[in-house]
N, C-alpha and C positions, 0 to 999 in steps of 0.2 A: 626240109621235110614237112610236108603238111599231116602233119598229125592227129587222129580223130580218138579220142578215148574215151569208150562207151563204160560207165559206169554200173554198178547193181545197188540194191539199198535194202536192210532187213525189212518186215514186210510193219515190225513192231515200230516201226521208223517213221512209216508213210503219215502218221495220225500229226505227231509232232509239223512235219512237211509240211504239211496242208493246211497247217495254222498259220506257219512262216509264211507262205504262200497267199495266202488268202485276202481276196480283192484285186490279186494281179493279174494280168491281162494279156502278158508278155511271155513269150517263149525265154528272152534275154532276161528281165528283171526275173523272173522263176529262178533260172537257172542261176543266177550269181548269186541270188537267196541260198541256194543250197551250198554253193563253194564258200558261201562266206560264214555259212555254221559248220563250216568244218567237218561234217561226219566224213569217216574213213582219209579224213585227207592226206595222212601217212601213203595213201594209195597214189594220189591224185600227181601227173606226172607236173616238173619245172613249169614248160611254158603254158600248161592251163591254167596253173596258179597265176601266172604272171600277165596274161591275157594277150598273150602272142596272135597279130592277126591269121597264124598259118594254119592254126589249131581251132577242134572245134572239138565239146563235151555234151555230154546229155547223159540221162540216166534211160534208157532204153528199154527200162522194165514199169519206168513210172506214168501212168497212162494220163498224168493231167499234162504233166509238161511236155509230153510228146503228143497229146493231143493242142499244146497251143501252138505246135509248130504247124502242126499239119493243118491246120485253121487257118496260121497266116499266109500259107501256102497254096491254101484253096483245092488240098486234098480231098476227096470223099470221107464224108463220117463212117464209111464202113472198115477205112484203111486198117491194116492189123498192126500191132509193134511193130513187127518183122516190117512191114511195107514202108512202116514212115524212118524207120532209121536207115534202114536202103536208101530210101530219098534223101535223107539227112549225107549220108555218103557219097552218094551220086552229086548233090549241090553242092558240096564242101571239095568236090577234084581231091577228095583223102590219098596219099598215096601207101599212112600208115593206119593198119586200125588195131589198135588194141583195144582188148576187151574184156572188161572184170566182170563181166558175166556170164561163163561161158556154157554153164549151166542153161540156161536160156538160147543164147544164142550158141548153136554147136556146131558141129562139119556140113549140115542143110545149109543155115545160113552165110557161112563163107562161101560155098558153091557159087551164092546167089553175090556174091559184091561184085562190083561194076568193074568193067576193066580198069579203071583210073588206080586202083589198089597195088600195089605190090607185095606186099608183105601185111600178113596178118599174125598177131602177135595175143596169148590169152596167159591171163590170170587164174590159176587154179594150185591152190595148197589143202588142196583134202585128194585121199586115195578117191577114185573114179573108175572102180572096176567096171559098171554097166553102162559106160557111156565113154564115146571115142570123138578125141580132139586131134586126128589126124590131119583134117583138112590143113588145120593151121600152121604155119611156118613154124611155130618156135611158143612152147609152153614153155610159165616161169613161175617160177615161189621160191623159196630160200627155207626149203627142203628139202636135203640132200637125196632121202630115201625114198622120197615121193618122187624126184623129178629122176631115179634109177629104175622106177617103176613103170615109168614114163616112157625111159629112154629103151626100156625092155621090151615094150609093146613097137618098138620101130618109130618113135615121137621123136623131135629133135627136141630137148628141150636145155632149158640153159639155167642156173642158179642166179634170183633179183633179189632185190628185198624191198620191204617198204622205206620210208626214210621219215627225220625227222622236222616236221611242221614247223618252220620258224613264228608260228603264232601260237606257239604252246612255250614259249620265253615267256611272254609276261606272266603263265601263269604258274613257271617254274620258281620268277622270283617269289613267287608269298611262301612269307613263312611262317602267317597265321595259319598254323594246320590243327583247327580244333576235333578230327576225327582221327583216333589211334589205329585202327586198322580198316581199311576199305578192298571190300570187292566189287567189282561193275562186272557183269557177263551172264552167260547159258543155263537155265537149269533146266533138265530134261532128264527123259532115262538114259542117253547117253554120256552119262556127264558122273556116271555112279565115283569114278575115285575122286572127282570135285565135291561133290556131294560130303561125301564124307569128312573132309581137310574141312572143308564151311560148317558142319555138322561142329566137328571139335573147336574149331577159332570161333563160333559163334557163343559157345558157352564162356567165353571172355567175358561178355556181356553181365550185367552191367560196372563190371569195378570197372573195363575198359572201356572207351568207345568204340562200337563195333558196328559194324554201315554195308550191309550190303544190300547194292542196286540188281534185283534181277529179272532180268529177262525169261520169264516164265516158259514153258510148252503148253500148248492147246490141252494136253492132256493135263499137264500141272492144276491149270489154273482151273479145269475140271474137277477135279481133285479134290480143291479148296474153293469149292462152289455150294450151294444146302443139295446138293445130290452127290459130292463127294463122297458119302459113307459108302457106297454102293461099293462091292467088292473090286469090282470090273477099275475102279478108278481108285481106290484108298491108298493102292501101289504108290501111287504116281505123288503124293501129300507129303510137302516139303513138314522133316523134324519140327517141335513146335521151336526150340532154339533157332533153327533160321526164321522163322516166319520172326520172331520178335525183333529180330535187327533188321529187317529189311524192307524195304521200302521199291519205289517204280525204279523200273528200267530208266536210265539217262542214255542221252547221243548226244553226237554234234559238240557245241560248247557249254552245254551243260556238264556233259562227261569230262571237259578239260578243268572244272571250276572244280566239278568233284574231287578230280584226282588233286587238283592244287591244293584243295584243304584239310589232305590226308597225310598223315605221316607215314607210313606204311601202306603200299597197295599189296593184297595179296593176288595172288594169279596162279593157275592153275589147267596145264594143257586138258584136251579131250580125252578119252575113254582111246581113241584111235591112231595118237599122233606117234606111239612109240615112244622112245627115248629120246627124240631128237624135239628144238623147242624154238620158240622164234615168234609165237603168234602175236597177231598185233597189239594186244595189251602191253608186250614189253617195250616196246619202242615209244606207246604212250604214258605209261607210268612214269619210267622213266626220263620220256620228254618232258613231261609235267613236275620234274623234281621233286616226286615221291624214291622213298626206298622200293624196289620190289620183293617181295620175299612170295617164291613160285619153288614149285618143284623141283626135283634134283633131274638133270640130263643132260644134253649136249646143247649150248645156247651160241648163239651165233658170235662173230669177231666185237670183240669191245665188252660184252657182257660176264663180268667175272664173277665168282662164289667169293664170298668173303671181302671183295673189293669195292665190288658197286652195285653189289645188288648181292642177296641170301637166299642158299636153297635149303628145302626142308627135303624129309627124305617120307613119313608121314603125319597123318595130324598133328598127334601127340608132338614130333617132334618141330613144329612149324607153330604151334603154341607155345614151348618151351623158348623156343626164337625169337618171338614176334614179344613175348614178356621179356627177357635179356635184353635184347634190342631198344624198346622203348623205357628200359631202367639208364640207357645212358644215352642222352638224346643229343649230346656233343658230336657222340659218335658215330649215329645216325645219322643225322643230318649232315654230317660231311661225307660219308659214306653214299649219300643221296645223291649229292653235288657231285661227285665224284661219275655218278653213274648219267645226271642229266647230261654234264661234260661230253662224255666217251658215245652217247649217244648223238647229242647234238651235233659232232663233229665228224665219226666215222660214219655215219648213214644223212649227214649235209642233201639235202633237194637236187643240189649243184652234183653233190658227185651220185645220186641217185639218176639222175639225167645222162653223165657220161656215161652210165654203165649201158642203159638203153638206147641212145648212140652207138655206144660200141656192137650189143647185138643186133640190132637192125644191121651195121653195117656187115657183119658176118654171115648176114643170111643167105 
């Protein structure tokens, strides 16, 4: 199978990149910069980690890296995304393409793939009511009621999941975890029942350790700008208890060092996800041998309440938790182990690779 997996990357992401990045010259050294900080790499399929000659990766939305291709290539500077990953497909003989951004690239751009393609395969775990990924062979996430949604509009779509990163071991083993509870992720107005669980865990602060990394909204960080008072924007102004524990957005392997030096990650789905739960904070807390302690709902195979990871049901009740919890740290901490295990092992790269074999092969 010649494999092509076009990647996406938060846009809060690109600044970090560009540091990594910087001085290089190379479509190739670029690119192995990014796979080797790790961001999303829960996503990133077997043989691209592995550097299979059959496979070829890029980030399709990032204009330096896909501008160094099309440089060595001796494309026009006028070429658009869309033109230079086409070529990217076209020279690569892909006869698979999957694609985590399909947001970007949608039913226009598969129209446009080269005969040499067979099967096109896209990444999408949010509802997408205004927007149709028909074109494609076979949508995937490892949500049940999103890919029913899917499958109602006439989609074919099939249940994956991410897996777990065998380079988040080393940072499962520390057991120096001098931060008591950690959250890394979204703040936005759609994020109001997160808001609130961070709202109460953050008043922990200061008897506990309390740390969260976030990722602001344009309107947020307007907010809490000297033109924030403005009515138009006051809405949007993070409690002053969050603002005192928190600190920049982390990726990549920064985010894996966070999560390793935290006893407790907490997590908490979106505003939109329903009752059903799965996002990729769990497979990385959890890879990274923190306890999770996340919301109450339906979590995917291996993810247990009470076993290897703790649901709250609201704030109040996920403070009450998160203080129990770290009064017996014996118990936590194997309680942790317990949850890094079941992940490391049922969501393995190895058996996240059969599964996408096996749909390809169904197609």
């Amino acid at each position: 199978m010649r494999l092509f997996q076009n990647f996406g990357v938060y846009r809060s992401y690109l600044p970090r990149l560009a540091k990594l990045v910087e001085g290089l010259d190379s479509f190739e050294a670029s690119r192995d910069v990014f796979l080797g900080d790790r961001f999303g790499a829960s996503h990133v399929l077997l043989p691209v980690l592995e550097g299979h000659e059959t496979t070829f990766f890029t980030n399709g939305g990032d204009y330096i890296l896909q501008g160094l291709w099309a440089r060595q290539q001796g494309m026009p500077s006028t070429s658009t995304l869309a033109d230079i990953l086409l070529a990217q497909i076209e020279h690569h003989r892909t006869e698979v393409f999957y694609n985590i951004d399909p947001m970007r690239y949608g039913n226009e751009f598969v129209r446009r793939l080269p005969g040499c393609v067979k099967h096109a395969i896209a990444w999408r775990a949010a509802p997408s009511s205004t927007k149709d990924f028909g074109a494609y062979d076979r949508i995937v996430c490892n949500f049940p009621a999103i890919l029913a949604a899917y499958r109602a509009r006439g989609w074919k779509a099939e249940y994956f999941t991410p897996a777990h990163d065998p380079e988040m071991d080393s940072y499962a083993a520390n057991y120096e975890r001098p931060i008591d509870i950690l959250f890394v992720g979204g703040y936005s107005r759609y994020h109001r029942r997160r808001a609130a669980i961070l709202e109460a865990v953050a008043q922990l602060a200061p008897k506990l350790r309390v740390r969260f990394h976030l990722d602001r909204s344009r309107m947020t960080r307007l907010a809490e700008s000297p033109i924030g008072w403005c009515p138009p924007f006051s809405q949007y102004r993070r409690p002053g208890a969050i603002r005192r524990v928190s600190a920049e957005p982390v990726f990549g392997r920064d985010l894996y060092h966070a999560l390793s030096r935290a006893k407790i990650v907490l997590n908490g789905a979106v505003d939109m996800a329903g009752d059903e739960r799965g996002n990729m904070r769990c497979f990385e807390a959890m890879g990274c041998g923190a306890l999770m302690l996340s919301d109450a709902g339906r979590y995917p195979e291996g993810m247990q309440d009470g076993t290897n990871m703790v649901t709250y049901r609201d704030g109040a009740h996920a403070v009450q938790l998160a203080t129990s919890l770290l009064a017996q740290p014996e118990s936590l901490q194997c309680m942790a182990q317990r949850g890094y295990q079941s992940v490391a092992t049922i969501y393995s790269k190895a058996a996240q690779w059969r599964e996408f074999e096996r749909i390809v092969s169904e197609i």
